[in-house]
N, C-alpha and C positions, 0 to 999 in steps of 0.2 A: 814529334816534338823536336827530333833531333833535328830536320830539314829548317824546323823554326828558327833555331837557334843561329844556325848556319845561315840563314836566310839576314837573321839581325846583325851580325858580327858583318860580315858581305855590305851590308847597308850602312852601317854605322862606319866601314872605312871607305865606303865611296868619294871621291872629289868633286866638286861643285868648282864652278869659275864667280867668283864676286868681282863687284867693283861699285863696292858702298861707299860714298865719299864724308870728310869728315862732317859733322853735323851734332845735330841735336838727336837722345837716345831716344824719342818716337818716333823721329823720321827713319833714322838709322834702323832698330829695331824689323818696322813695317818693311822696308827694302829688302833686308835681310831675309823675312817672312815672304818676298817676292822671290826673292831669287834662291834661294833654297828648297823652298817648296812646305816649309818643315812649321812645325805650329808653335806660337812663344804668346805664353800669358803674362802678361802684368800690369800690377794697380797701376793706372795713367801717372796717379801723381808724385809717383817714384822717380819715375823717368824725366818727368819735365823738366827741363834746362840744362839735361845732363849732358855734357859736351862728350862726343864721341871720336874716336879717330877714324880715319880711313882703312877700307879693309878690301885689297887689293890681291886680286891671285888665286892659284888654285889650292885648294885646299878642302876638311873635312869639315861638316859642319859645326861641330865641336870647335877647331880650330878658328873657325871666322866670329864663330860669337864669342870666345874668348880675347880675341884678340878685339873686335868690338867693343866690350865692355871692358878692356884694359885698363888701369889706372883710373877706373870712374869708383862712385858707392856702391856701384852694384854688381850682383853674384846671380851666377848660374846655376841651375842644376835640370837636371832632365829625365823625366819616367822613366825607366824604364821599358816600363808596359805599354805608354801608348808614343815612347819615343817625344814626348812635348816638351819645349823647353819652356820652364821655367824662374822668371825672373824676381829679384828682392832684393830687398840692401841687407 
């Protein structure tokens, strides 16, 4: 259990290279879901028309989708358990 642990903390501060440009939060989102590798659920009709900004650089994934969904309706949160990001207003 301990190696788990170690294993998630290890992973959770890994860096990833973006370069999501700004956009609409489904297009955004799915890129995001490309290049991270990492899984994000939400209702379509949350997202639509959400104007997103540009998310450029290295960084955690934590960080890109924060910065992602910055100054929009919508909020993050992420399992723990299976690591999935979760989206909502």
């Amino acid at each position: 259990m301990f190696a788990f642990a170690l294993f998630t903390s290890v992973f959770a501060a890994d860096k990833k290279t973006f370069d999501i440009p700004a956009g609409t939060a489904d297009k955004s989102l799915k890129q995001f879901t490309a290049q991270s590798g990492a899984e994000v659920i939400y209702p379509a009709e949350i997202v639509r028309g959400v104007k997103t900004p540009a998310v450029k650089g290295e960084m955690t994934l934590e960080e890109a989708i924060q910065r992602l969904l910055a100054d929009t309706t919508l909020n993050v949160k992420r399992d723990e358990r299976s690591s999935t990001f979760m989206i909502s207003r």
